[in-house]
C-alpha positions in Angstrom: 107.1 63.5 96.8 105.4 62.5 93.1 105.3 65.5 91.1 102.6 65.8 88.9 102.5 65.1 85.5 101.2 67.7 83.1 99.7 67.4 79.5 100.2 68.9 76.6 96.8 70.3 75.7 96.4 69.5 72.1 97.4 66.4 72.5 95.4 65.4 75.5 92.0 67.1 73.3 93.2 64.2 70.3 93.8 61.3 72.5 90.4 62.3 74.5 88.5 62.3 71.0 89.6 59.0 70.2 88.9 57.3 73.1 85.5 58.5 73.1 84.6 57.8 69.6 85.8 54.6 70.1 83.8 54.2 73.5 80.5 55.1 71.5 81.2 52.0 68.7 81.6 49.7 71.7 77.5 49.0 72.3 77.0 48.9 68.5 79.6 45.8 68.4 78.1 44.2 71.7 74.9 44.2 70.3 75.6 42.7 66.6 77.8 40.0 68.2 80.3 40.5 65.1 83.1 42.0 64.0 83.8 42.9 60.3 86.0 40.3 58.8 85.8 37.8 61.2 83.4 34.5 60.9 79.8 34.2 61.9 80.8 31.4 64.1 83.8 33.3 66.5 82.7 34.3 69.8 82.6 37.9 70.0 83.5 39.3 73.9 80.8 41.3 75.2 83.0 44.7 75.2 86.8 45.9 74.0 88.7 47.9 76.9 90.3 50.8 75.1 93.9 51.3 75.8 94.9 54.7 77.7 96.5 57.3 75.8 100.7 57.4 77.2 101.3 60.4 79.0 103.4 62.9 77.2 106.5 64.4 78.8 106.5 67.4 80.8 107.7 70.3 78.3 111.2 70.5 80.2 110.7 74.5 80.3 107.2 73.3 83.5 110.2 71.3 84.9 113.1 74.0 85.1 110.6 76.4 86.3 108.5 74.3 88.7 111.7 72.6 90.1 114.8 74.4 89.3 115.9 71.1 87.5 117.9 72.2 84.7 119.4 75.0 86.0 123.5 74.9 86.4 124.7 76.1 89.7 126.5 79.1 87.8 122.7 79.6 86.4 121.2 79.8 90.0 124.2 82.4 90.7 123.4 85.0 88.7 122.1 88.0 90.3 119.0 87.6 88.5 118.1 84.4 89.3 116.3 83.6 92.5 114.0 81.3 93.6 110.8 84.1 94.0 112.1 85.8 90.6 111.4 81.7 89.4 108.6 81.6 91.0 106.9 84.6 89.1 108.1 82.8 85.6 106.5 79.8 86.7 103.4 81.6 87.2 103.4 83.9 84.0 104.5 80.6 81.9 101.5 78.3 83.8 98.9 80.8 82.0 100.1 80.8 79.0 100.7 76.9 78.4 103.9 77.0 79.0 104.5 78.8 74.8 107.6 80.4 74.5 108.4 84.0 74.3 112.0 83.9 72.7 112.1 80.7 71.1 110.5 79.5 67.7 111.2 76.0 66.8 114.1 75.5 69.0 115.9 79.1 67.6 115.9 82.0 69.4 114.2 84.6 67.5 115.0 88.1 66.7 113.1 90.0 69.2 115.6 88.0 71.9 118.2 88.3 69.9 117.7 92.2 70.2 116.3 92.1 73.8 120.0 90.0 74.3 121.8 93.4 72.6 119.6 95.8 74.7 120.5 94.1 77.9 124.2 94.6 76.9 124.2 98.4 76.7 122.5 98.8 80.4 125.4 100.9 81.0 124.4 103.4 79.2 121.3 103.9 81.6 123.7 103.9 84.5 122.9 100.4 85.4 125.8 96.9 85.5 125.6 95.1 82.5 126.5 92.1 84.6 123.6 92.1 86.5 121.6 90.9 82.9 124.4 88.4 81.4 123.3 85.5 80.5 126.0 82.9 80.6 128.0 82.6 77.4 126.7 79.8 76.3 123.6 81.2 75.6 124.3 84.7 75.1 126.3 83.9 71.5 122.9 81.1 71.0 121.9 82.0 67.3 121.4 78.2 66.1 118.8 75.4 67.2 119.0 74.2 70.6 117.7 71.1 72.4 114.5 71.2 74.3 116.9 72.0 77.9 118.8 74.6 76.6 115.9 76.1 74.8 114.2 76.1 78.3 117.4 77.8 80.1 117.3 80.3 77.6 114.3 81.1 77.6 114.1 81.1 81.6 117.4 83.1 82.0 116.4 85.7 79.4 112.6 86.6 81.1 114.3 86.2 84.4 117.4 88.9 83.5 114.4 91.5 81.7 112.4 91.3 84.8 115.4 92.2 87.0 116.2 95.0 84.2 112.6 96.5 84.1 112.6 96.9 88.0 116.4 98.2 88.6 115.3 100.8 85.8 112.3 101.7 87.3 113.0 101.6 90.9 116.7 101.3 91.4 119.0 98.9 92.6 118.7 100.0 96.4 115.9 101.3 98.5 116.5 104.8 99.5 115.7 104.4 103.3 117.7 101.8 104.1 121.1 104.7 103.0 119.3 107.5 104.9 116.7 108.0 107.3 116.2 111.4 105.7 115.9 109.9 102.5 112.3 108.6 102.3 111.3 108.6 99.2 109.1 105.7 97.9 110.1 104.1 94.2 107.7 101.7 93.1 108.6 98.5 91.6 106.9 97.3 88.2 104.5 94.0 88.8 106.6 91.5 87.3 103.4 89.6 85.4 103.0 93.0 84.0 106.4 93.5 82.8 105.9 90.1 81.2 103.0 90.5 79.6 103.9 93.9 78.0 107.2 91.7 76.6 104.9 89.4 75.2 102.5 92.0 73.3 104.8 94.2 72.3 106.5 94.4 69.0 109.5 96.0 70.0 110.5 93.9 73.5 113.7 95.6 73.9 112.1 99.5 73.1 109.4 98.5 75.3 112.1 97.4 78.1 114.3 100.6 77.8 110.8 102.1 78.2 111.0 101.5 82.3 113.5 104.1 82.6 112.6 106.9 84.3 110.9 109.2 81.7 111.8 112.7 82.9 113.7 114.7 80.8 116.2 115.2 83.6 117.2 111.6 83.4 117.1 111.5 79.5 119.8 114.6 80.0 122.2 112.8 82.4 122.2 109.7 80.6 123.3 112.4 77.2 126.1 113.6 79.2 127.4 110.1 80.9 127.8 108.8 77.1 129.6 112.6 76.4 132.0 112.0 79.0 132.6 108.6 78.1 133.5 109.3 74.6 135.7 112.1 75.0 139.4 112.3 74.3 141.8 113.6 76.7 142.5 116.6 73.9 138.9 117.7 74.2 138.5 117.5 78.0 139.2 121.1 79.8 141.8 121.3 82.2 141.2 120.8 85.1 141.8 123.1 88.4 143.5 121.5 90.8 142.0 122.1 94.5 143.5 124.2 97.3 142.6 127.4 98.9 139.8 129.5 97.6 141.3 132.0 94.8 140.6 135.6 94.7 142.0 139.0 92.8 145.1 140.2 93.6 147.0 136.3 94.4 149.8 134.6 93.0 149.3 130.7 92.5 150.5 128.4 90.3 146.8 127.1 89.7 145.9 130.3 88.5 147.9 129.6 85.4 145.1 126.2 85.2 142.3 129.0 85.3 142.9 130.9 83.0 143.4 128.1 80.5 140.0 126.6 81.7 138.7 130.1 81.4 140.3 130.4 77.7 142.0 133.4 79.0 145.7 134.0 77.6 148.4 136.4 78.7 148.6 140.0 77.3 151.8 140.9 76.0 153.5 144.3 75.9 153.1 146.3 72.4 156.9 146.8 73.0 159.9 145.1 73.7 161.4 145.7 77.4 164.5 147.7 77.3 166.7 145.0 78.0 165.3 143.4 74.8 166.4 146.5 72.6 169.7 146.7 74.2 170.2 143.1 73.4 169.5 143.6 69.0 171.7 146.5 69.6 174.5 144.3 70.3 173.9 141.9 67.8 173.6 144.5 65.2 177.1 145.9 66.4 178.5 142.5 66.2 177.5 141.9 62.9 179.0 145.2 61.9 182.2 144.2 63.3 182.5 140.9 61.3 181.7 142.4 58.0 184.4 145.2 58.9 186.8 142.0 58.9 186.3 141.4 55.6 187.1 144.6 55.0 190.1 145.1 56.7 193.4 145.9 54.4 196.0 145.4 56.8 195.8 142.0 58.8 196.9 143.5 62.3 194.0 145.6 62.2 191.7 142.6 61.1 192.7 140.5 64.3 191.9 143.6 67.0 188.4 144.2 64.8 188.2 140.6 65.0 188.5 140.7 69.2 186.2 143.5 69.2 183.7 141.8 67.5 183.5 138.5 69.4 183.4 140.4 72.4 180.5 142.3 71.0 179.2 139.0 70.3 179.6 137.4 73.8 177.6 140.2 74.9 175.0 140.6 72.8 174.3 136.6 73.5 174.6 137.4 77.5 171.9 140.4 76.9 169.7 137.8 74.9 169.5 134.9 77.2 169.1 137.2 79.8 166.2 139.2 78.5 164.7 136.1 77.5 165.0 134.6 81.0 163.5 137.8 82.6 160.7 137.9 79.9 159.7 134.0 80.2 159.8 134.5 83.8 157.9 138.0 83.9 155.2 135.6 81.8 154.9 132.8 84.4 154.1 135.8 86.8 151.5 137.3 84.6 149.7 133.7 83.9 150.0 133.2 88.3 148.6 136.7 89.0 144.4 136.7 89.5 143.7 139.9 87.8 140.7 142.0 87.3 140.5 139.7 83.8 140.4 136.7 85.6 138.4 138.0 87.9 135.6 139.0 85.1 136.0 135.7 83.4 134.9 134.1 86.8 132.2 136.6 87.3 131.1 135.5 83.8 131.6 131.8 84.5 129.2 132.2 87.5 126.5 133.7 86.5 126.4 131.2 83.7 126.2 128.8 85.9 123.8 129.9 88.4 126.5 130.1 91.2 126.7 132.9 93.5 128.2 135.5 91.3 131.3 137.3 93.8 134.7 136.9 91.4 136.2 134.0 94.1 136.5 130.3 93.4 135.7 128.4 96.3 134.7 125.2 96.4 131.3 125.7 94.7 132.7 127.6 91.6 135.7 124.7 91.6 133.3 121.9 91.7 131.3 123.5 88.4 134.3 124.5 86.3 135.6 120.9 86.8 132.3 119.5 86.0 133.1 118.0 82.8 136.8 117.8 83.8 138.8 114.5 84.2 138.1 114.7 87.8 138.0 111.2 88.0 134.3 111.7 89.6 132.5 113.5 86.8 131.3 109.9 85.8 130.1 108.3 89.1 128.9 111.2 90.2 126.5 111.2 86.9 125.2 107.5 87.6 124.7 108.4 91.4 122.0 110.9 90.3 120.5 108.5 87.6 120.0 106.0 90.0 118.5 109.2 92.0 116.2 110.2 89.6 114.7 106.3 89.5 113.1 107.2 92.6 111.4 110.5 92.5 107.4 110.3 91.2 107.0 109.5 87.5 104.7 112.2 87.7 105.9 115.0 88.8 102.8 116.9 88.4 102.1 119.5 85.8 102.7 122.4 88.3 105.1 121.5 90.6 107.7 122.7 93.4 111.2 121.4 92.8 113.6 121.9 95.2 117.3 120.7 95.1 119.0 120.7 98.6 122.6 120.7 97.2 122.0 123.3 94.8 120.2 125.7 97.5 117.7 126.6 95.0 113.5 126.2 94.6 111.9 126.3 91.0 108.1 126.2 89.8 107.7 124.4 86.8 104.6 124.4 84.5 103.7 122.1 82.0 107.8 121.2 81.8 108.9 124.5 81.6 110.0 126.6 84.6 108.1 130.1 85.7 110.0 130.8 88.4 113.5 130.1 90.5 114.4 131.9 94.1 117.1 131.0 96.6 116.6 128.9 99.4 118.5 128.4 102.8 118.5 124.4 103.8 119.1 122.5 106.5 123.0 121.8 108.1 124.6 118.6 107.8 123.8 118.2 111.2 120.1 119.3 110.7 119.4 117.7 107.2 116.5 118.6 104.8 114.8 115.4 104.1 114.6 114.5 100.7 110.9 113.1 99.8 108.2 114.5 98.0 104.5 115.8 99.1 101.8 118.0 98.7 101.1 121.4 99.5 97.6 122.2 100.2 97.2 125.2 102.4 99.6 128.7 103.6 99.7 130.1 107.1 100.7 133.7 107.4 101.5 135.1 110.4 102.7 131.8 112.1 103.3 130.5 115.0 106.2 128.6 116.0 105.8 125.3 117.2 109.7 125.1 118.7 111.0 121.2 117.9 111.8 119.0 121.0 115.3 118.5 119.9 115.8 122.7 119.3 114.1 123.2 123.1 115.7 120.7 124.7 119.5 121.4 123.2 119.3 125.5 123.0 116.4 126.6 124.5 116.4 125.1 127.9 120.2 126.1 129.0 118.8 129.6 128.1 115.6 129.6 130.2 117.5 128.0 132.9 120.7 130.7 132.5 118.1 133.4 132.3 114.4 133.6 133.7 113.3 136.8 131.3 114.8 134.4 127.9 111.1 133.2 126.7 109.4 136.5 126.9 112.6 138.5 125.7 112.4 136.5 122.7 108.4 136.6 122.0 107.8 132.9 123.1 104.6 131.3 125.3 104.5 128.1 127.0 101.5 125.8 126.9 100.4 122.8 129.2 97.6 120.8 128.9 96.5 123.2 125.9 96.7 126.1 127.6 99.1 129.0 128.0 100.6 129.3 131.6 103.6 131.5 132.7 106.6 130.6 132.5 107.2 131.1 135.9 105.4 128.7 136.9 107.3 126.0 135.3 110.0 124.2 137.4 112.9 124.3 134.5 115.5 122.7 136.4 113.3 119.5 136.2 111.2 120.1 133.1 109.4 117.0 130.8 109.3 118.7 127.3 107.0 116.5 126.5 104.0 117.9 128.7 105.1 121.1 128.3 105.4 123.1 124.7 106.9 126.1 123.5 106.1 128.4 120.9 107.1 131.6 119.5 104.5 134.2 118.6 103.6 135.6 115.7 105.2 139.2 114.7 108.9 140.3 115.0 111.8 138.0 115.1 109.7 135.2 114.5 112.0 132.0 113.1 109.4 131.7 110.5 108.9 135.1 109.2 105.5 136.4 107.8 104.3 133.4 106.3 105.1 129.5 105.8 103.9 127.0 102.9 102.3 123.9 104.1 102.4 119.9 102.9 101.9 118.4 105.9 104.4 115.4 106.5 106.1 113.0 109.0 109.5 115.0 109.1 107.7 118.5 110.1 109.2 120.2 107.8 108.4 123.1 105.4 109.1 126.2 103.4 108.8 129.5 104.7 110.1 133.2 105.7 112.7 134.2 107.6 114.0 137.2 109.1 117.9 135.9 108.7 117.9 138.0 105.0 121.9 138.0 104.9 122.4 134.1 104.8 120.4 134.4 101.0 124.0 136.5 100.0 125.8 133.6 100.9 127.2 131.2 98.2 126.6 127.5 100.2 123.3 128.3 102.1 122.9 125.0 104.6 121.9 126.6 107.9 118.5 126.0 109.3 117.2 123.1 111.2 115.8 120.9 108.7 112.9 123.6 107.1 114.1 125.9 103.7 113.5 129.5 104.1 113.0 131.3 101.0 113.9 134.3 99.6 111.0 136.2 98.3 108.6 134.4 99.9 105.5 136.4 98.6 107.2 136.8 94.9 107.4 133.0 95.5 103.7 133.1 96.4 102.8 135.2 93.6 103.9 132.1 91.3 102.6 129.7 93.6 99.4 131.1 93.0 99.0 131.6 89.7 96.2 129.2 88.9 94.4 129.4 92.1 91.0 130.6 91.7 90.3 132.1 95.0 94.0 133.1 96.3 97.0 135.7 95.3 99.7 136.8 97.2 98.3 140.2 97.1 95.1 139.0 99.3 97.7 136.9 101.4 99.4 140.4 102.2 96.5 141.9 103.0 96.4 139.5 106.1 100.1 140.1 107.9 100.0 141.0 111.3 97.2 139.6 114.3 96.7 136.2 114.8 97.6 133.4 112.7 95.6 132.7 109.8 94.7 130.0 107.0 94.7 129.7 103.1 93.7 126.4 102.3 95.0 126.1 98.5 92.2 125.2 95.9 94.8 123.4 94.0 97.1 121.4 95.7 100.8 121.4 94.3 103.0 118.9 94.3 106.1 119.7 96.2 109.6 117.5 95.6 112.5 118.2 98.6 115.2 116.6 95.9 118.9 115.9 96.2 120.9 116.3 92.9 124.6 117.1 93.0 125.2 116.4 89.2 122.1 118.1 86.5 122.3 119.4 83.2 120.8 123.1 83.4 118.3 124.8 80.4 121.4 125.4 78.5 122.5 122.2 78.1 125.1 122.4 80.3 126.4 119.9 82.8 126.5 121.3 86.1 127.9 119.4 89.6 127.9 120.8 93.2 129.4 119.4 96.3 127.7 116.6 98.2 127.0 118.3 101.7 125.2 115.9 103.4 127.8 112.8 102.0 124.7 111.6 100.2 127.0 109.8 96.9 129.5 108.7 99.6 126.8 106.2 100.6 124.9 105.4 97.7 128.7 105.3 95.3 129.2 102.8 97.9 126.1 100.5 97.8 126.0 100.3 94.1 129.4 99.9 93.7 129.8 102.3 91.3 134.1 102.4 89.9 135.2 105.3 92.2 132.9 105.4 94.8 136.3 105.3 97.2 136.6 108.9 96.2 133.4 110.0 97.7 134.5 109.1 101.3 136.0 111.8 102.0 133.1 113.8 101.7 131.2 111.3 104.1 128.9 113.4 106.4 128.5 111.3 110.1 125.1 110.1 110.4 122.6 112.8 112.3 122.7 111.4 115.8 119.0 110.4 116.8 118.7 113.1 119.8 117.3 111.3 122.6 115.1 112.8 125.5 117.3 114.7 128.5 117.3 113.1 131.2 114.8 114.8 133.6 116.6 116.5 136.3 115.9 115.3 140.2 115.0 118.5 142.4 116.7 118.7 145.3 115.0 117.7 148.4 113.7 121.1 150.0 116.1 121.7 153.0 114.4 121.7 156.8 113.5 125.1 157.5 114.8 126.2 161.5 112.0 127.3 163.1 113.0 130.5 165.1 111.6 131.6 168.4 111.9 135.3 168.4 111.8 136.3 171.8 114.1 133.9 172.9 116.4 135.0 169.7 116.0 138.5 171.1 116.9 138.0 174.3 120.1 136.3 173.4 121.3 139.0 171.4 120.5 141.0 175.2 122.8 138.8 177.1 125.7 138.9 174.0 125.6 142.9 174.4 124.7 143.1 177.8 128.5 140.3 178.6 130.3 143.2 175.8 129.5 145.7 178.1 130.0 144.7 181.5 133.7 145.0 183.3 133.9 141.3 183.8 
């Protein structure tokens, strides 16, 4: 197939004007019959056919674009090259004439030059530099270059910035496709866009940097990846090796490890042990006995002082190295021994750190003091949550909810600053809280609850069939066609949960306590009360179903509510007990269910906890990420998809015997009449 030539457009305007001018002299010479110079008696033809201008080659950037002519096949390899990512160049290169962005005169200029730097460092955003090479070649390309290089260059270079701009933006993987409970939504930059602001901006590379996410959470993580990176051994704390949990009153040899991370030393006695004194005793006796050798006048009684004194000697060095044995080892004792010390330093340590504040290291406690240990998993744990943070909402809303699941913990932040922080109980592993982000626009108190389908079918129904009294023990109503019918009247051997619903009633016991926050969504999911109080003392809090109960729920609506013009928790009180009623928010607040095992808190600390729904196991994985073998052991199976029981078949009802009582009568006659006769 013929591909079409193109112009260049100044010259095809110069070559148009002189055809025509000369066009317009043609008639002029037709009608004088004469051309300057030439005799009077030379037939002049009646018109001169103007030559066509030659086309002019195709600038060979139109050809590498339009046809991938040009292009090596290491060139076509690189992972930002692809025929649609060529396809959007061709486009954004079409409108523009084809001008170069990174080129002057055959020289790459100093904005690509920089952009070619910029693209370098993208691991310092938690991004592959590989992923942006370009080939060396044309990376180290400083001098002029022939029109085909020129054109690779300047291909390769817009291709590998679009491919930055939209890994920085959105990431380099789509969240749903590592988790179905991960369903949050990044959105990708319009490549003509990202293009365009190249081309107008002074600063290409700042402006490029500039699709990173701009939260400050992000900005913080990226601080702490290029802290950990440039540390030395000598300025990394030790860290704590794993194993059981440690309390006051063990001995363990990681102890000693503790109290070194903990910058705790040993306390020594004010005196020496008694053993200790004995021990100088000798040695003082001994060297009284060799300066009595000097002494000595007569040479007999020099060589018995002399035996005295080395055995005083031999002694004295017994005593020593056996004090000092008992003292080193009464030391290795006192740095394995978990004493009230240690125990206060861990206290300390906790509540520092916003962990659960009880003295013991258990996991949680052991995952933060190694946070900025050589864990070997400090730094891919930091890029995982970069890579997190690329899709949450640029926006995240002046007022906002933030929860993070692996942190148990929900925060209201205004204008970037946070006004309030409570705990909250999450979903199990088995039972995850999605991670995704809403908006909540009314609260229910005194709720029902709508009981699940997978919660009826797996621990309800057992119990209703185990127990015909279980629903209204428990405060629970069924519904059928929209109506409430009883229970009894339900056949629950052979049951479809799907025409049938149960709920529990609002008051006592209810699963969802005295009120519930709502942002309506396509997991059913939501905050709200609980009466379970005791699981808030716990240290890891994932127990519910999916929902997050919080922990003050009306202090948390008291926050909630601070800029609402028509509602305060104080009127939402006011309404507990009855039926269920509405409070439909008159400013809707954006609410973010968020999964962040590595953050760096207000104090400028970095802070890690454990991956409980094996969240980095997948996503270390998928972007490759140097160490992401470590996170498989903290792999979480996938949530098997519950399907429907299968409805049970009823037994056929059994023929009933139809029984003639007079003739049954007079059969039990005959029976008693043969029991008594003398046959």
């Amino acid at each position: 197939m013929a591909r079409s030539i193109r112009f260049r457009p100044a010259r095809i305007a110069a070559a148009t004007l002189a055809g025509l001018m000369l066009t317009s002299a043609l008639p002029a010479l037709a009608t004088t019959g004469a051309i300057s110079g030439a005799g009077t008696d030379t037939e002049t033809p009646a018109a001169i056919a103007a030559p066509l201008p030659e086309p002019l080659p195709e600038p060979a950037l139109a050809v590498l674009l339009e046809s991938g002519a040009g292009l090596s096949e290491t060139d076509n390899a690189l992972p930002f090259m692809s025929a649609e990512r060529r396809k959007q160049l061709d486009e954004f290169y079409a409108a523009r004439g084809h001008e170069p962005l990174w080129v002057a005169d055959g020289v790459p200029t100093l904005e690509a030059r920089r952009l070619v730097a910029r693209l370098a460092q993208a691991d310092r955003d938690g991004l592959k530099v590989a992923d942006y090479a370009l080939p060396g070649d044309l990376a180290r390309s400083a001098g002029r270059m022939d029109e085909a290089r020129a054109a690779r260059f300047e291909a390769l270079l817009s291709a590998a910035a679009l491919a930055y701009a939209d890994h920085a933006q959105a990431g380099r993987v789509q969240p749903v496709s590592l988790s179905r409970n991960v369903t949050l939504d990044p959105v990708h930059p319009e490549p003509q866009e990202v293009l365009a602001a190249l081309a107008a901006s002074a600063d290409p590379a700042a402006t490029l940097a500039g699709y990173n996410p701009p939260q400050p959470g992000f900005a913080a993580l990226r601080e702490a990846l290029a802290e950990i990176r440039a540390r030395g051994k000598d300025e990394t704390p030790p860290m704590v090796p794993e194993g059981a949990t440690l309390k006051e009153g063990m001995r363990d040899a990681r102890v000693a490890v503790l109290r070194a991370r903990l910058g705790l030393a040993v306390e020594t006695a004010a005196e020496a042990p008694a053993e200790a004194e004995a021990a100088a005793d000798a040695v003082a006796d001994a060297v009284s006995a060799e300066d009595a050798v000097a002494d000595a006048v007569s040479a007999e009684d020099a060589v018995a002082d002399a035996s005295v004194a080395d055995a005083a000697v031999a002694d004295a060095t017994v005593a020593g190295e056996g004090a000092a044995s008992e003292a080193a080892e009464s030391e290795v004792l006192a740095e394995e021994l978990f004493d009230a010390r240690v125990k206060e330093a861990v206290l300390a340590f906790q509540r520092e750190n916003g962990l659960h504040a009880d003295g013991v290291v258990g996991p949680r406690t052991l995952l933060a003091l190694n946070a900025v240990s050589d864990d070997g998993m400090a730094e891919s744990d930091i890029v995982a949550n970069m890579e997190r943070w690329r899709w949450m909402p640029r926006d995240l809303g002046a007022f906002h909810i933030f929860v993070n699941i692996p942190e148990f913990k929900a925060r209201l932040f205004r204008d970037g600053a946070q006004v309030y922080e409570t705990r909250v109980v999450v979903g199990k592993p088995s039972n995850q809280t999605p991670v995704f982000s809403d908006v909540m626009d009314h609260v229910i108190v005194n709720p029902y609850w709508n009981v699940p389908y997978s919660i009826a079918s797996e621990e309800l129904l057992p119990s209703i069939r185990s127990n015909a009294s279980y629903l209204s023990q428990r405060n629970y109503e069924v519904l059928a066609g929209g109506r409430v019918v009883d229970p009894s009247s339900v056949d629950w051997s052979g049951v479809n949960l799907n025409q049938v619903r149960i709920r529990q009633r609002p008051g006592g016991g209810n699963a969802l306590g005295q009120i519930k926050f709502m942002f309506p969504n396509r997991h059913a999911v939501y905050l709200h009360d609980t009466p379970s109080k005791s699981l808030f003392a716990r240290s890891a809090r994932a127990f519910s179903h999916g929902c997050v109960r919080v922990q003050d729920p009306f202090d948390f609506a008291d926050a909630l509510l601070q800029m609402d013009g028509e509602w305060t928790a104080a009127r939402l009180k006011s309404m507990i007990g009855g039926q269920e009623k509405r409070a439909d928010l008159t400013r809707p607040v954006p609410v973010h269910l968020a999964y962040f095992t590595a953050f760096v808190d207000e104090n400028g600390k970095l802070q890690r906890r454990p991956d409980i729904y094996g969240h980095n196991a997948t996503l270390t994985k998928a972007l490759e990420i140097d160490g992401w073998e470590d996170w498989q052991r903290f792999a979480v199976a996938v949530p098997v998809k519950r399907t429907r029981p299968a409805v049970a078949q009823a037994e056929p009802a059994r023929k009933q015997k139809v029984v003639d009582l007079a003739a049954e009568r007079q059969r039990m006659f005959m029976r008693r009449q043969r029991a008594n006769s003398d046959y």
